[in-house]
C-alpha positions as CSV (number, residue, x, y, z in Angstrom):
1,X,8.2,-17.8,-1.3
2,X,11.0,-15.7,-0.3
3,X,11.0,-12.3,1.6
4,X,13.0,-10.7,-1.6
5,X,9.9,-11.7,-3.5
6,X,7.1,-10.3,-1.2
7,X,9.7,-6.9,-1.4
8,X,9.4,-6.8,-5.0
9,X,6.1,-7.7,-5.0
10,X,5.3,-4.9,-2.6
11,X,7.7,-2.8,-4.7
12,X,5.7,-3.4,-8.1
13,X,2.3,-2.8,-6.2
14,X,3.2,0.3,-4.8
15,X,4.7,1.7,-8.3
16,X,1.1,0.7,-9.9
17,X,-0.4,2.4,-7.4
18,X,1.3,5.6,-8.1
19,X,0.7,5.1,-11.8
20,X,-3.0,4.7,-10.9
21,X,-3.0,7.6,-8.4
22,X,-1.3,9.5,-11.2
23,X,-4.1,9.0,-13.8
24,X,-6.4,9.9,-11.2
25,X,-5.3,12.9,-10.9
26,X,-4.8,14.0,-14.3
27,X,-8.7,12.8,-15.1
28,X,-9.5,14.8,-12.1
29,X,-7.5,17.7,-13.3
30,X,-8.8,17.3,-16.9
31,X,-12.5,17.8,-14.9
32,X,-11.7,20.5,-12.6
33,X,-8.7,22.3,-13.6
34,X,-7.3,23.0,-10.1
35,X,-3.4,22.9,-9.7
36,X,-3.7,20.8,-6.6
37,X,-4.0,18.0,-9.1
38,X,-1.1,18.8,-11.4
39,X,1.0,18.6,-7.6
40,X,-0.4,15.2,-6.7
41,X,-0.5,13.6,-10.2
42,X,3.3,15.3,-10.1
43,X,4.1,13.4,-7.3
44,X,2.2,10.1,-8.0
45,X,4.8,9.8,-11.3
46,X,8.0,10.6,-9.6
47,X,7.4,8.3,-6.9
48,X,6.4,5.8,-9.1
49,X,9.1,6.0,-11.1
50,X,11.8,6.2,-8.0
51,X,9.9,3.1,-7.0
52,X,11.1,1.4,-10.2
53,X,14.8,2.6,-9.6
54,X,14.6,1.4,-6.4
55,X,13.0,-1.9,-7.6
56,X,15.8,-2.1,-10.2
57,X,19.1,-1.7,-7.9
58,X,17.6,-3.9,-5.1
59,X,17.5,-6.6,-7.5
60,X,21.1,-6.1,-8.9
61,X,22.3,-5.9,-5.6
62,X,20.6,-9.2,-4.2
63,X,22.1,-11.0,-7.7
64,X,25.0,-10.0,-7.0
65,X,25.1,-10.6,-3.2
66,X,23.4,-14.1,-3.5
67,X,20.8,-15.2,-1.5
68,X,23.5,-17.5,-0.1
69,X,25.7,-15.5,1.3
70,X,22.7,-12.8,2.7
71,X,21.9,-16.1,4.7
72,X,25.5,-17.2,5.9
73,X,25.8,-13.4,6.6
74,X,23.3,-12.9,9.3
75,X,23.0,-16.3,10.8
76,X,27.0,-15.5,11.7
77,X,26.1,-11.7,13.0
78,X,23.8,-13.6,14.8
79,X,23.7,-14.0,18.8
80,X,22.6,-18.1,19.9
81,X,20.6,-15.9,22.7
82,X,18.4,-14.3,20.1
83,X,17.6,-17.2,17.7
84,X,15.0,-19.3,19.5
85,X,13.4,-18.6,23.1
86,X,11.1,-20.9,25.3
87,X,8.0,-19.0,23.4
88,X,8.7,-21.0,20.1
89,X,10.6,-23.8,21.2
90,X,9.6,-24.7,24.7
91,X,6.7,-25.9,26.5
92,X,3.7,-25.4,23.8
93,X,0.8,-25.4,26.2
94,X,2.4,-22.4,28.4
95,X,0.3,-19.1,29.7
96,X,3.1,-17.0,27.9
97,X,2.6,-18.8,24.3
98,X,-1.4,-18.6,25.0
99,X,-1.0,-14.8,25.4
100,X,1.4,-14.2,22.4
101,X,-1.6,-16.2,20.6
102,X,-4.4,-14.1,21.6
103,X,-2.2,-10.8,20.7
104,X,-1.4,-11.8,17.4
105,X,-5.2,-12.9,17.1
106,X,-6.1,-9.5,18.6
107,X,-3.5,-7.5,15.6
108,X,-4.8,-9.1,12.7
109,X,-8.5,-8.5,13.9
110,X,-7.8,-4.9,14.3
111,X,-6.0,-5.4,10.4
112,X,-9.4,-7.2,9.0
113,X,-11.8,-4.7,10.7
114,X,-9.5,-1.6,9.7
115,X,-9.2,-2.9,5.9
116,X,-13.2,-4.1,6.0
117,X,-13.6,-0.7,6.9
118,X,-12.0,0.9,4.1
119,X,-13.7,-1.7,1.4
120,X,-17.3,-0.8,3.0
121,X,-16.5,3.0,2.7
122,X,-15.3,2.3,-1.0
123,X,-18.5,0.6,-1.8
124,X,-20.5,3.3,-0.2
125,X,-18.8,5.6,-2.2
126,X,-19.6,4.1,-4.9
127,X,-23.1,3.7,-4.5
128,X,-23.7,7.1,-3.5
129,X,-21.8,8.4,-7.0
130,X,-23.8,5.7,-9.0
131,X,-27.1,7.0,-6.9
132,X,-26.1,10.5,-8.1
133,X,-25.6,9.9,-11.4
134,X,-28.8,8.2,-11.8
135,X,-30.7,11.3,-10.4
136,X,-28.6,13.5,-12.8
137,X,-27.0,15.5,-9.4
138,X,-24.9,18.4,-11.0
139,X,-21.8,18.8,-9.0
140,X,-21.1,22.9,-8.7
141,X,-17.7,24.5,-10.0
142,X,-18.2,21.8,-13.0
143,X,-18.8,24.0,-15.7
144,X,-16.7,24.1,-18.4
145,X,-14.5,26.9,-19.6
146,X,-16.8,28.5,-21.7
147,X,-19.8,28.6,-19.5
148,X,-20.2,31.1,-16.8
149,X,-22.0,30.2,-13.7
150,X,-25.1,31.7,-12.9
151,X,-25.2,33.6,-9.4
């Protein structure tokens, strides 16, 4: 797989994301009627859909570049210095290769714990608003339009 796929991958993603973000908003807006939601929902769309422009002209510019030439380009911009060191190339049982091992090990750690994190929290959300339903919690400021709320 090639990077320009992972960017429009990452490009598509990140425009269903907004579209989702988007409709969460309006739901949430549909429930509570606040303006803050109009703003984010508002927002959620147009980056969405600058995310889809963007999407679009980075692929007509890398058709019409070549993937070719994008290579031939930057390996001739290109310093010898910078394109291999000892680290990559050299000695593979060196202390220096050894500690770029145990920091890249220590990064995506600190990425699986950090996005663990964020999954457990989602789940716990969701428990607790399945554990309120269940128990028929009424959430205040709720009320329709109609209703008035008792003091």
């Amino acid at each position: 797989m090639s990077l320009r796929f992972f960017h429009i991958l990452f490009i598509t993603l990140s425009a269903l994301m907004c579209l989702v973000v988007g409709l969460w908003a309006l739901d949430a807006y549909r429930t509570d009627g606040s303006p803050s939601w109009v703003g984010l929902m508002a927002l959620a769309f147009v980056g969405g859909a600058l995310l889809v422009v963007y999407g679009n002209r980075f692929l007509q510019k890398t058709r019409k570049l070549g993937v070719a030439w994008l290579l031939v380009a930057g390996t001739l911009g290109m310093p010898s210095d910078v394109l291999a060191c000892t680290v990559c190339l050299g000695n593979t049982s060196s202390l220096l290769r050894d500690g770029m091992n145990m920091g890249i090990l220590a990064l995506l750690g600190f990425a699986l714990f950090m996005i663990v994190s964020f999954a457990a929290f989602f789940v716990y959300l969701w428990r607790k608003a399945a554990q309120a339903a269940r128990s028929g919690f009424h959430v205040p400021g709720s009320e329709s339009q109609g209703e008035t709320a008792h003091a």
